[in-house]
MIDOSE-1310 file (N, C-alpha, C; in nm, 2 decimals, decimal comma, always signed):
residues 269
xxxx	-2,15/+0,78/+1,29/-2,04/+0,75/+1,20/-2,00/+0,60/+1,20; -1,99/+0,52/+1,30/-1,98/+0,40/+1,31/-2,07/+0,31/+1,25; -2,24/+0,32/+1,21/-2,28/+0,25/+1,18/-2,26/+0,30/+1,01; -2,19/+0,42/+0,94/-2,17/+0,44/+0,85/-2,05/+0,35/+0,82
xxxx	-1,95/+0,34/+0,89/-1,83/+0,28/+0,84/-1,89/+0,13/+0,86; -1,94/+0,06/+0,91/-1,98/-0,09/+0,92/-2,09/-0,14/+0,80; -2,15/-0,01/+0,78/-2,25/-0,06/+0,63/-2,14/-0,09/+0,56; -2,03/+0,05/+0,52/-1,97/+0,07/+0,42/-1,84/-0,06/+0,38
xxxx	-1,80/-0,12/+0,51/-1,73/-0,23/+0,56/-1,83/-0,42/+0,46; -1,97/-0,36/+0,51/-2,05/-0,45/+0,51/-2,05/-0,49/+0,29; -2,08/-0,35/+0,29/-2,08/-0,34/+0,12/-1,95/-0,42/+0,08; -1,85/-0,37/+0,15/-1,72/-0,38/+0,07/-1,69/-0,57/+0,05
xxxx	-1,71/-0,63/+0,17/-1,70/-0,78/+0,20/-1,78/-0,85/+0,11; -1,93/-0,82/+0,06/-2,03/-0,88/-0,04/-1,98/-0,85/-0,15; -1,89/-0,76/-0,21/-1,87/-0,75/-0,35/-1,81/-0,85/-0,38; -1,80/-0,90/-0,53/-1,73/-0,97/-0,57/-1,62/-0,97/-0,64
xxxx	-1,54/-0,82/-0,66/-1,45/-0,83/-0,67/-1,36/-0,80/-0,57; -1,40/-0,77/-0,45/-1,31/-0,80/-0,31/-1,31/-0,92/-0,30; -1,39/-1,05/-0,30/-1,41/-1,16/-0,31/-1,33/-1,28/-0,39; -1,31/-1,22/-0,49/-1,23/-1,29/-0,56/-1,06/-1,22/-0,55
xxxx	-1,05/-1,13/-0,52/-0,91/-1,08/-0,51/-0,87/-1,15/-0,38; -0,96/-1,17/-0,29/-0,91/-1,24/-0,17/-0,87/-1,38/-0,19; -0,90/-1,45/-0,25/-0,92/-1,60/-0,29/-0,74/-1,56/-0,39; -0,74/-1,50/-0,49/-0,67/-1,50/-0,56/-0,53/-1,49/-0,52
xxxx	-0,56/-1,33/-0,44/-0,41/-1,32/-0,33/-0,40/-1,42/-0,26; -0,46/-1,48/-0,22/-0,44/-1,62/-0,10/-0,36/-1,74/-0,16; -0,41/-1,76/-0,27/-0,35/-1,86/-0,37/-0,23/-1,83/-0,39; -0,20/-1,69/-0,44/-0,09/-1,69/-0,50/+0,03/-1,67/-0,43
xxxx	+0,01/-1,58/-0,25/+0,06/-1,55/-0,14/+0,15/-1,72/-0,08; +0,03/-1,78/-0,12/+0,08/-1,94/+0,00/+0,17/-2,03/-0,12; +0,10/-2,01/-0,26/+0,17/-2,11/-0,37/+0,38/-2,08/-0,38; +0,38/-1,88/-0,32/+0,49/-1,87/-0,37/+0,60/-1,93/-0,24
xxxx	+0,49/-1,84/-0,12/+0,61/-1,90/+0,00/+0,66/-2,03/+0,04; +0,52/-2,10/-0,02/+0,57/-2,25/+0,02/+0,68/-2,29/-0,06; +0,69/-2,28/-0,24/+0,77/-2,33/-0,32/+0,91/-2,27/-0,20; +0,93/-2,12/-0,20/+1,02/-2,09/-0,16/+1,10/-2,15/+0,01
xxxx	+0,95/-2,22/+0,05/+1,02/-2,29/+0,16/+1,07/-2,41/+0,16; +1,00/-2,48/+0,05/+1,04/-2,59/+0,04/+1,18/-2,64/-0,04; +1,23/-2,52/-0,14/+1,34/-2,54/-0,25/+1,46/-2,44/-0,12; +1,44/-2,35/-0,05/+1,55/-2,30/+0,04/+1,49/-2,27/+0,21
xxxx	+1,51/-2,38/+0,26/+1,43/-2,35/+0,42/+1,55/-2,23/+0,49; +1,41/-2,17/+0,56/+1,51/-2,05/+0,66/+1,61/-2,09/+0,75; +1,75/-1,99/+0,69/+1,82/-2,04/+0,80/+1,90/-1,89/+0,83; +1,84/-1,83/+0,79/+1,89/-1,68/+0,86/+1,78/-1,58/+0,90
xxxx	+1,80/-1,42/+0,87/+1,71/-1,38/+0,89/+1,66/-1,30/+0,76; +1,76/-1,29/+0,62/+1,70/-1,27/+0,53/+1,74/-1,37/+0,43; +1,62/-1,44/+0,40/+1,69/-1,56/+0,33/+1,53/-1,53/+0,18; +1,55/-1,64/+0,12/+1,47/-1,62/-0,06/+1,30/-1,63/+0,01
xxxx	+1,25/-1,67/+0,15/+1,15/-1,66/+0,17/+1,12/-1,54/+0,23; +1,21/-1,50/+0,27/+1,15/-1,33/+0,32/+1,14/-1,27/+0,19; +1,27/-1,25/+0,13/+1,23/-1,17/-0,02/+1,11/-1,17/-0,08; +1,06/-1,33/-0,08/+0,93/-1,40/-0,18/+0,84/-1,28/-0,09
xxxx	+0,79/-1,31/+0,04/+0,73/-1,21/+0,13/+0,71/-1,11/+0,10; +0,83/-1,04/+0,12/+0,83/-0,89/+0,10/+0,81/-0,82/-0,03; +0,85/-0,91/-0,12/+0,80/-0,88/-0,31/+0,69/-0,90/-0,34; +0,61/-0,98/-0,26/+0,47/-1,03/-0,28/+0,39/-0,90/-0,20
xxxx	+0,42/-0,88/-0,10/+0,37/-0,75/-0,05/+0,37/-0,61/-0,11; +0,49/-0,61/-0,15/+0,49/-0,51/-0,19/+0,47/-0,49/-0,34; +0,44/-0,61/-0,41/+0,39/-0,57/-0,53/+0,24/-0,58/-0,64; +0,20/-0,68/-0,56/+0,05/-0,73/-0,54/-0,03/-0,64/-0,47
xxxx	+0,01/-0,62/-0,33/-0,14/-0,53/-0,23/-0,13/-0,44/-0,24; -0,06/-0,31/-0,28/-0,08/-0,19/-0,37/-0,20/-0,21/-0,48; -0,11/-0,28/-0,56/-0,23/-0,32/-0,71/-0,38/-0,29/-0,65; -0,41/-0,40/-0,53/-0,55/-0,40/-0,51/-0,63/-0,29/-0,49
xxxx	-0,52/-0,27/-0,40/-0,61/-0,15/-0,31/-0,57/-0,02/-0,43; -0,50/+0,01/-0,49/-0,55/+0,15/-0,54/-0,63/+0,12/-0,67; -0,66/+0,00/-0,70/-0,77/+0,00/-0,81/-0,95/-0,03/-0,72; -0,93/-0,12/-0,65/-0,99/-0,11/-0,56/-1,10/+0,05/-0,49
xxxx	-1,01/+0,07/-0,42/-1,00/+0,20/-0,32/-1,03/+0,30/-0,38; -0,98/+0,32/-0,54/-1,04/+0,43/-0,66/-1,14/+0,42/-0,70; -1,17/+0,29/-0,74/-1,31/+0,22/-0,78/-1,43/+0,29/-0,73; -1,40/+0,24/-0,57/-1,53/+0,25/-0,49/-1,55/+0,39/-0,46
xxxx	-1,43/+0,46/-0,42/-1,47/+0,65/-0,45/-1,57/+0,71/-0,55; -1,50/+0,62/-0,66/-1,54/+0,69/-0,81/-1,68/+0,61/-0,84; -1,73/+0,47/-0,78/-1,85/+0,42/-0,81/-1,98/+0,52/-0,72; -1,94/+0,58/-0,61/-2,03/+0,66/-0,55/-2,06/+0,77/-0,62
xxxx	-1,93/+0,85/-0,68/-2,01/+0,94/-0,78/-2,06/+0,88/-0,93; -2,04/+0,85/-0,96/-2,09/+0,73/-1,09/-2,26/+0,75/-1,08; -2,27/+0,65/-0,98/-2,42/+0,62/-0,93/-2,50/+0,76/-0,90; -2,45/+0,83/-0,82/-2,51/+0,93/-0,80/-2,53/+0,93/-0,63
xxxx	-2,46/+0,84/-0,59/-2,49/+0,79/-0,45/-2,41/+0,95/-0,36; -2,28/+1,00/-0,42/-2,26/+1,11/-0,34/-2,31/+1,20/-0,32; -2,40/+1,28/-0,45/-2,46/+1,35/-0,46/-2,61/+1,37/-0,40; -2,64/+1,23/-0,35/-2,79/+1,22/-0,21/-2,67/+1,26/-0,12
xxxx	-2,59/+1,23/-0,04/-2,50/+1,21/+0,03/-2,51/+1,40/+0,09; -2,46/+1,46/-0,04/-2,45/+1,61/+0,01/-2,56/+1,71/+0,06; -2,73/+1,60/+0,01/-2,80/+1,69/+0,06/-2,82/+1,67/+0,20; -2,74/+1,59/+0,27/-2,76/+1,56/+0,46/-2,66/+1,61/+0,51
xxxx	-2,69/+1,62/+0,61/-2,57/+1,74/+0,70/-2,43/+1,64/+0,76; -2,37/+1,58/+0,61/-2,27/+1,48/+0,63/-2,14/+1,61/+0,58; -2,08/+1,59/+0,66/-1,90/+1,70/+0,58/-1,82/+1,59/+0,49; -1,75/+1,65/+0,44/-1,69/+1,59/+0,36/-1,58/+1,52/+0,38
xxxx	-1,56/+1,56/+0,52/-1,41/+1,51/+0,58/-1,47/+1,36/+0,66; -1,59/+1,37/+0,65/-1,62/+1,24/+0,76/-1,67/+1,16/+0,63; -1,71/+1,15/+0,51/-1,75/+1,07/+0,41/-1,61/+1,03/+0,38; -1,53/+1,09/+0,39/-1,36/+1,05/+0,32/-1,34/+0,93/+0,47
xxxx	-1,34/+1,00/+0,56/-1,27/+0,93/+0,73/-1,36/+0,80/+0,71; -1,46/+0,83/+0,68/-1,55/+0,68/+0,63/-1,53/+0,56/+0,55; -1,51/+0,62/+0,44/-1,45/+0,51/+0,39/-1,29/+0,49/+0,38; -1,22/+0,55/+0,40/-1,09/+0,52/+0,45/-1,08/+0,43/+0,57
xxxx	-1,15/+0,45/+0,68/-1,15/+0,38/+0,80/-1,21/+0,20/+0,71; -1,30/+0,19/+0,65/-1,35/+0,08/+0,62/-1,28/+0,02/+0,49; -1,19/+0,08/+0,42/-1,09/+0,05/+0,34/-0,99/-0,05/+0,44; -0,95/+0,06/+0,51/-0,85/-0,06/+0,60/-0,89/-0,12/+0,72
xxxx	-0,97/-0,14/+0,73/-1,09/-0,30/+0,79/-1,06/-0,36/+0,73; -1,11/-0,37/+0,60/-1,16/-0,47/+0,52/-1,01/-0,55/+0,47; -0,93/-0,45/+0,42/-0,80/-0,52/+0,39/-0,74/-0,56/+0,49; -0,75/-0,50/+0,61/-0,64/-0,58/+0,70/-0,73/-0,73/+0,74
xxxx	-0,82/-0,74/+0,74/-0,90/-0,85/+0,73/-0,86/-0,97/+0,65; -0,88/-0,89/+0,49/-0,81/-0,97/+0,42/-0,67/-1,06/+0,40; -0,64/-0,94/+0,50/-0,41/-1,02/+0,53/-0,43/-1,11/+0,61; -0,55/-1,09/+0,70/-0,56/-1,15/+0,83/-0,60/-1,29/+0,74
xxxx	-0,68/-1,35/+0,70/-0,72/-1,47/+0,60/-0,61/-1,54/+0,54; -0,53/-1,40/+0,49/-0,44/-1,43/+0,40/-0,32/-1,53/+0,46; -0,26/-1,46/+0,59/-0,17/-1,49/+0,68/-0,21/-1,64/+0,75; -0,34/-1,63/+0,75/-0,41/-1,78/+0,82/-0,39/-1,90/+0,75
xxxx	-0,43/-1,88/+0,60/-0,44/-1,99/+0,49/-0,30/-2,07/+0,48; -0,17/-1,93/+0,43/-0,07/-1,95/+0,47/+0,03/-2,07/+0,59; +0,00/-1,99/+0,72/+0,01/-2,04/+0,80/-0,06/-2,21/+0,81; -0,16/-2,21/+0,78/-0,25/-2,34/+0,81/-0,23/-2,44/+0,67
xxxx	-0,11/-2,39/+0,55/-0,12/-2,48/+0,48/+0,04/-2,52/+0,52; +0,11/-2,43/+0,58/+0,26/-2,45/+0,60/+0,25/-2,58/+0,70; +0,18/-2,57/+0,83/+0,17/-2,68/+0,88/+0,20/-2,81/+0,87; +0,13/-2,81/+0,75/+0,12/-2,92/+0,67/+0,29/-3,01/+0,67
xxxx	+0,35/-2,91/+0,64/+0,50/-2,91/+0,59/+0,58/-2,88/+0,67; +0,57/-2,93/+0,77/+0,70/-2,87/+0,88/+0,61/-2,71/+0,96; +0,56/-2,65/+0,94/+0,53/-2,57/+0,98/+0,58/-2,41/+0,94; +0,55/-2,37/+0,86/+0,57/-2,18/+0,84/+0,60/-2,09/+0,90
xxxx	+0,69/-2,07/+0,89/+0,71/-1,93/+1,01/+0,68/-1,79/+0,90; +0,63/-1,67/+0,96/+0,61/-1,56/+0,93/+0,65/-1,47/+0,98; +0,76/-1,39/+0,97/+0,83/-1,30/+1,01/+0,79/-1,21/+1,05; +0,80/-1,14/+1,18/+0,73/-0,99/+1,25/+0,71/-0,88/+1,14
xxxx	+0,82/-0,90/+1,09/+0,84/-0,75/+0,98/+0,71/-0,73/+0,90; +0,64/-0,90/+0,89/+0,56/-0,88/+0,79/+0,45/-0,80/+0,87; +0,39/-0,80/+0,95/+0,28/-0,73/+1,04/+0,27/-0,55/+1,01; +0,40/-0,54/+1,05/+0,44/-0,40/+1,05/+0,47/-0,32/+0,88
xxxx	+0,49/-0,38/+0,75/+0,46/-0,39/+0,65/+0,35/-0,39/+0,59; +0,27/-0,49/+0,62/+0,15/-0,48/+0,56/+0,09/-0,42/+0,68; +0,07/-0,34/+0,76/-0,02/-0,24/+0,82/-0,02/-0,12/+0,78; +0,18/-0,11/+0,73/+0,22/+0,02/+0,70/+0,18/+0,09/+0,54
xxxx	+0,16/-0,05/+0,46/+0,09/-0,04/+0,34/+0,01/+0,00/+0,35; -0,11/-0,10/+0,39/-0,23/-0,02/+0,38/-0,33/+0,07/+0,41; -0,19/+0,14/+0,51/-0,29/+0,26/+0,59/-0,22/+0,34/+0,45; -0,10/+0,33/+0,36/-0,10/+0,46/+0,28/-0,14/+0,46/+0,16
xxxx	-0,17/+0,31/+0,13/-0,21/+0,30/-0,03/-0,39/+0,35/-0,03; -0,42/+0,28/+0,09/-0,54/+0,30/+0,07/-0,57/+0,50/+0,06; -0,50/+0,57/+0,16/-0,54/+0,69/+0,15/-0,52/+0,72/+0,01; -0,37/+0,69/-0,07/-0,40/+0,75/-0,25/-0,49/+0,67/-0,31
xxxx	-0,52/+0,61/-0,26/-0,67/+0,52/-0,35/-0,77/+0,63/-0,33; -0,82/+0,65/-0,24/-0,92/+0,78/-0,21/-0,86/+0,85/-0,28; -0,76/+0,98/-0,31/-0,67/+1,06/-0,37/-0,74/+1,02/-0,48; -0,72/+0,88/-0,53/-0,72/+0,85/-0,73/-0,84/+0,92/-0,73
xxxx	-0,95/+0,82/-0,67/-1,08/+0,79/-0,67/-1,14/+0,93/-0,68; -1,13/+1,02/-0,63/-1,14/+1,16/-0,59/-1,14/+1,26/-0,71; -1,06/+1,20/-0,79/-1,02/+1,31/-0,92/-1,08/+1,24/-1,06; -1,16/+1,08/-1,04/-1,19/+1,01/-1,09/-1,38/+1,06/-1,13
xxxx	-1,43/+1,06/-1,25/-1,60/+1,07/-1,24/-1,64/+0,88/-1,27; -1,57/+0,80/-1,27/-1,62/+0,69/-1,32/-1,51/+0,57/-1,33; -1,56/+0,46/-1,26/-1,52/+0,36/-1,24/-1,42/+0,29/-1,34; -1,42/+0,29/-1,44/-1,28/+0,25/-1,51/-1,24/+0,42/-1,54
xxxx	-1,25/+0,55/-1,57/-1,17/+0,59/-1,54/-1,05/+0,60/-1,41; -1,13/+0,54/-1,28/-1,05/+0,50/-1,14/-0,97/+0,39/-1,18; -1,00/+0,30/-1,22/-0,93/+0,21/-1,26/-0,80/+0,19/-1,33; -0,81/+0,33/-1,45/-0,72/+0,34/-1,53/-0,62/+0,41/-1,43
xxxx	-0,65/+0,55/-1,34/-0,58/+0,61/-1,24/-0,49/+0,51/-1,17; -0,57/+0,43/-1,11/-0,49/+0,33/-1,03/-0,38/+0,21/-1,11; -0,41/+0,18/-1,19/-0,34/+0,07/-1,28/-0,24/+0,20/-1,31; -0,22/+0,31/-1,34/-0,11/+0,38/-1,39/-0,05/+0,44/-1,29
xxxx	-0,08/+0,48/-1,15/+0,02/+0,48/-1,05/+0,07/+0,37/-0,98; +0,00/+0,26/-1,01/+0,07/+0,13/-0,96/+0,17/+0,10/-1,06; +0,17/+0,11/-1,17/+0,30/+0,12/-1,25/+0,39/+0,18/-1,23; +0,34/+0,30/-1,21/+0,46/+0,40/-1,16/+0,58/+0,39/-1,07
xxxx	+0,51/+0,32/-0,93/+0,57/+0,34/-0,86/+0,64/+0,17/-0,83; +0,57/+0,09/-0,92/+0,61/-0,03/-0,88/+0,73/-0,05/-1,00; +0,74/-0,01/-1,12/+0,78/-0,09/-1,23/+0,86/+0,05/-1,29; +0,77/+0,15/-1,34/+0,84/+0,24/-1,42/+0,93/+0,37/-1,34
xxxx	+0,95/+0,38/-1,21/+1,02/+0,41/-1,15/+1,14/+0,43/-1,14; +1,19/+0,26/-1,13/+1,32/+0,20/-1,13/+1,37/+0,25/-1,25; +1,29/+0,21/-1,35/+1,34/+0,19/-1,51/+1,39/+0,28/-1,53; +1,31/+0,42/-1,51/+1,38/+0,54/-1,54/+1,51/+0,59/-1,46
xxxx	+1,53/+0,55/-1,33/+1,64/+0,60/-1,26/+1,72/+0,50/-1,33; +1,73/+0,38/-1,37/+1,83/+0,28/-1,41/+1,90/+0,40/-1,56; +1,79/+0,39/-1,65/+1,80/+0,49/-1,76/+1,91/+0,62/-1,76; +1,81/+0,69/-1,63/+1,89/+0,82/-1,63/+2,04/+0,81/-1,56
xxxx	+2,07/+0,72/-1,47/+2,20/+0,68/-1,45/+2,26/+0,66/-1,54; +2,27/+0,60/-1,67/+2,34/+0,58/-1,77/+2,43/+0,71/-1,82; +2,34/+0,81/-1,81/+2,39/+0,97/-1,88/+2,42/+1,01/-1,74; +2,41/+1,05/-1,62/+2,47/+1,12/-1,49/+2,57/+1,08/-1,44
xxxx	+2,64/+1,15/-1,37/+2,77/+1,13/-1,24/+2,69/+1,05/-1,15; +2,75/+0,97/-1,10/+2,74/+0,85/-1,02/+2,65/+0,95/-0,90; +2,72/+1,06/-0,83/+2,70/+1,12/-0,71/+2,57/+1,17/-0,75; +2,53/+1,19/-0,85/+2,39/+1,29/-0,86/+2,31/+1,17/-0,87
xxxx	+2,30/+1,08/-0,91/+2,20/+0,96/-0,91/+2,20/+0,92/-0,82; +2,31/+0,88/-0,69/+2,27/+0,87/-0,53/+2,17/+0,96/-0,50; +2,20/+1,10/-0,52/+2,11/+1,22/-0,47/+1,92/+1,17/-0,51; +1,94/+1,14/-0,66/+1,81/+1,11/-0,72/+1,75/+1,01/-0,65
xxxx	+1,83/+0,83/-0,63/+1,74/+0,72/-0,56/+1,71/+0,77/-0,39; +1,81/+0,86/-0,36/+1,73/+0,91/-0,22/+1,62/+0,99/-0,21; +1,60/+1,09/-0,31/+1,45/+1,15/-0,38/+1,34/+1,07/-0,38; +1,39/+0,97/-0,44/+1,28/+0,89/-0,49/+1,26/+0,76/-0,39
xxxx	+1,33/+0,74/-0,31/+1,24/+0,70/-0,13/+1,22/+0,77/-0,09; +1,20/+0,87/-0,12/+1,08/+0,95/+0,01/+0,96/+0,98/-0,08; +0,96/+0,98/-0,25/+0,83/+1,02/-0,29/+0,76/+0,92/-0,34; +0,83/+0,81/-0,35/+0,79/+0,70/-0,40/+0,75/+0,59/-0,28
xxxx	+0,60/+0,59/-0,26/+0,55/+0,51/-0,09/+0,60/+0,38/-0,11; +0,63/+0,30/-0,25/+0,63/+0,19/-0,23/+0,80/+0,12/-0,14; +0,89/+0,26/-0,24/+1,03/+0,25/-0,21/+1,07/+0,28/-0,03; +0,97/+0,36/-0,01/+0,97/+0,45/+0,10/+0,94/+0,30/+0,20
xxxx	+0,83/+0,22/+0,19/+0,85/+0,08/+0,27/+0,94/+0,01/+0,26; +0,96/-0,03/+0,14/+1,13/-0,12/+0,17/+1,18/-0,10/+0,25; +1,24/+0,09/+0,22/+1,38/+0,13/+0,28/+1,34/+0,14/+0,48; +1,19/+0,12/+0,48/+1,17/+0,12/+0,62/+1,17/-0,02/+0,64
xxxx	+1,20/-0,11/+0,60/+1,18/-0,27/+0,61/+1,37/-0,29/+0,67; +1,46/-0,21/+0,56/+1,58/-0,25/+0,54/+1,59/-0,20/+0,70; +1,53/-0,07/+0,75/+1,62/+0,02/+0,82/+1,56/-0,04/+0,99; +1,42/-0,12/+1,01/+1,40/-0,16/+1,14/+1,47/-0,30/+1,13
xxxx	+1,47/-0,36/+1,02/+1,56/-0,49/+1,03/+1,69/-0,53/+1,03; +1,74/-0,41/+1,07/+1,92/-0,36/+1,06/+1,96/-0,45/+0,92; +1,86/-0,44/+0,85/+1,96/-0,47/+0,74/+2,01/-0,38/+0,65; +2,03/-0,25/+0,63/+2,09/-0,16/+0,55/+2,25/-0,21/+0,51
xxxx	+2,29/-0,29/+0,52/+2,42/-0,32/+0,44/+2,36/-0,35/+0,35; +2,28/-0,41/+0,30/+2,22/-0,44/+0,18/+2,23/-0,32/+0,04; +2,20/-0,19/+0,12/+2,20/-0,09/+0,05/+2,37/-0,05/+0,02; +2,42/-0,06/+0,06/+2,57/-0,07/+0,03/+2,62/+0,08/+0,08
xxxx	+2,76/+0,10/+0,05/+2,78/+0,20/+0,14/+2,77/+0,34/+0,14; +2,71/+0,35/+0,00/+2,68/+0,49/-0,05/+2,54/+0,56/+0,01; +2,48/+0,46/+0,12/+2,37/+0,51/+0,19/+2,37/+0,51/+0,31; +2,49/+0,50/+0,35/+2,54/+0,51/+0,50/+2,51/+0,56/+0,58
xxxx	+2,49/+0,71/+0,54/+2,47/+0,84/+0,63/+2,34/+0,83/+0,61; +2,27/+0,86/+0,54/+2,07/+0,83/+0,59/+2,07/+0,71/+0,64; +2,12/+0,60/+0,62/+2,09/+0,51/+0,69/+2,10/+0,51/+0,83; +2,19/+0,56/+0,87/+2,26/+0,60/+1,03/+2,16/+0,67/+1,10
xxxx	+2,11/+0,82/+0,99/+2,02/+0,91/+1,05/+1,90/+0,83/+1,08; +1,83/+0,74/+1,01/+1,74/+0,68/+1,02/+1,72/+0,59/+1,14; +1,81/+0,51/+1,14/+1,83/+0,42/+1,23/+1,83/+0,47/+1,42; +1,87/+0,58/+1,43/+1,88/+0,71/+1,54/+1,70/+0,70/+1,56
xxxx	+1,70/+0,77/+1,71/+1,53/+0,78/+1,75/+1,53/+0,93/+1,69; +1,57/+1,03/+1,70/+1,55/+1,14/+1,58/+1,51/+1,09/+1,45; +1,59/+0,97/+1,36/+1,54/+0,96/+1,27/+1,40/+0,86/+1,20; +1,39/+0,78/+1,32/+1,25/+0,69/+1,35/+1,13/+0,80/+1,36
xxxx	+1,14/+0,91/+1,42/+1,05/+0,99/+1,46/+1,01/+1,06/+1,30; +1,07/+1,10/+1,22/+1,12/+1,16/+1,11/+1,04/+1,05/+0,98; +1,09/+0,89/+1,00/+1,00/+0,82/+0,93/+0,86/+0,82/+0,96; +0,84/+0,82/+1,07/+0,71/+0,81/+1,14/+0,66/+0,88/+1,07
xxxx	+0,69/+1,02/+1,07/+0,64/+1,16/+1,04/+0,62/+1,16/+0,90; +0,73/+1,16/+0,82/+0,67/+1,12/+0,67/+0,55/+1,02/+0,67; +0,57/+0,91/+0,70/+0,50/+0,80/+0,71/+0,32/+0,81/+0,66; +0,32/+0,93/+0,83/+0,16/+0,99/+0,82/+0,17/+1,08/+0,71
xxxx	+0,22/+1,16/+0,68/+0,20/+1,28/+0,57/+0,15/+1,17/+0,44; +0,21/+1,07/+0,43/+0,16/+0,96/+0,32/+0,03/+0,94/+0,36; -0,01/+0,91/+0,47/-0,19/+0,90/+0,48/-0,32/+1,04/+0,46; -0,20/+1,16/+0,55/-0,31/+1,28/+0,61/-0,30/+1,34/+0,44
xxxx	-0,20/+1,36/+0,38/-0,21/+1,41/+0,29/-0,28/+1,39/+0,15; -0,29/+1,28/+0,12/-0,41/+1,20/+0,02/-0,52/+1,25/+0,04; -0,55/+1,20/+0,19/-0,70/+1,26/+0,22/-0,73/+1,34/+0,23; -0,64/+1,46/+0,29/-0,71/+1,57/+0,29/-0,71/+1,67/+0,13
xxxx	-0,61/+1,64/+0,05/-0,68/+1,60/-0,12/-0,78/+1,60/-0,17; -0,84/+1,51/-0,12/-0,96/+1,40/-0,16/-1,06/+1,48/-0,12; -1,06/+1,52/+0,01/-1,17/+1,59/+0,03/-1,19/+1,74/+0,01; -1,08/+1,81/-0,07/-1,09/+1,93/-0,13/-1,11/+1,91/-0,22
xxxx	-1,11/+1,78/-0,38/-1,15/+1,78/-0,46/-1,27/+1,78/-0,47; -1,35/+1,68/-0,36/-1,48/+1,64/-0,32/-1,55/+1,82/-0,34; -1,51/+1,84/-0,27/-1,56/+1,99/-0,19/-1,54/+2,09/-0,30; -1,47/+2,09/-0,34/-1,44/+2,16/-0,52/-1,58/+2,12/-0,63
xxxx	-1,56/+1,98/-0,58/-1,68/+1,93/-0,73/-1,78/+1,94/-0,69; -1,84/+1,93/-0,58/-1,97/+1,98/-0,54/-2,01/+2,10/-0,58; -1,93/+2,22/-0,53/-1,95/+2,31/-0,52/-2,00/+2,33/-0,68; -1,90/+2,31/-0,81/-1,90/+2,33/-0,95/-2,04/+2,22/-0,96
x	-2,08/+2,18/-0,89/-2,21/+2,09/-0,91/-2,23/+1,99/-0,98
């Protein structure tokens, strides 16, 4: 299985649109934080260059990886490459564990470049600092985006159909989300739309990292006071254990998805 995940690692690095996404995110990662360091230097602990950070993370590396991550599911059945695949005594849960494992190689690789370029052009300028949070952020991203990338990829027969999958749950959860809770607050009681934006951090992964951003960086005043009491629970080792726990259900559950679709479509041939 290892020399499966290192081909599959190996493929991923030669393409050229991992290639150019890396170059791209790198540009656009180092162009924002520097402006932002340069027009307001840090002098707290959440100041316009964490935000730039944390908005760049979280709205950018989703994108990649679940168009990405769908793509390359859905290019294996495309080609026909899965279907040699099922006549060898390979399961289905280890072709998923496979490229899942080499999904997040390759991206955290990618941060890792990313984080370097960064770093090595801040230098330049007084020097860059990069905040812990971000480590723990982008690890926590991409172990979950990448699993619904598999998820897309999975229900996908063909590469811009995966594409289209992905480009419309990265809307969802990044952009048309909000809109609609903003919307439907218009017509509800104040108290039922608290009930709703707390719904929608826990099913929404992208919202679901923030609110774990706000809650290890004691910053939940941010959230103001109407989130007090989950905040509190959260903040508690009961409730660390509880994020945790969701956390994984964001990764185990995609996958194991993925490989009952897998195992569905085979079967239907």
């Amino acid at each position: 299985m290892l020399q499966m995940i290192l081909l599959e690692m190996k493929q991923l690095v030669r393409s050229r649109w991992i290639q150019i996404v890396t170059v791209l995110f790198a540009i656009v990662f180092t162009a924002i934080l520097m402006i932002q360091y340069l027009a307001v230097p840090q002098v707290g602990n959440f100041t316009r260059q964490t935000a730039s950070l944390l908005n760049i993370l979280l709205f950018l590396l989703p994108l990649f990886m679940l168009t990405i991550g769908s793509m390359n599911i859905a290019s294996d059945q495309e080609s026909g490459w899965l279907r040699l695949l099922r006549t060898y005594p390979l399961k289905m849960c280890h072709y998923i564990f496979t490229k899942y494992i080499a999904l997040v190689g390759v991206f955290t690789g990618i941060m890792v470049f990313v984080y370097a370029v960064a770093l090595f052009v801040g230098s330049f300028f007084g020097g860059l600092t990069l905040p812990l949070f971000a480590i723990g952020i982008t690890l926590l991203l991409i172990m979950m985006f990448n699993a619904v990338s598999i998820a897309l990829g999975s229900f996908a027969r063909t590469r811009l159909h995966a594409l289209a999958l992905g480009l419309g749950v990265w809307s969802l959860v990044s952009l048309l989300s909000s809109y609609m809770l903003m919307a439907v607050g218009t017509v509800i009681a104040e108290h039922v739309l608290q009930k709703l934006v707390m719904v929608s951090m826990h099913v929404n992964p992208l919202e679901w990292v923030r609110y774990g951003y706000f809650i290890f960086s004691d910053q939940t005043a941010v959230l103001g006071p109407a989130f007090y009491d989950m905040s509190a629970f959260y903040s508690s080792a009961l409730g660390t254990l509880f994020y945790i726990a969701i956390s994984v259900l964001w990764v185990v559950v995609p996958l194991t998805l993925a490989v009952f679709v897998l195992k569905r479509r085979g079967k239907q041939g």
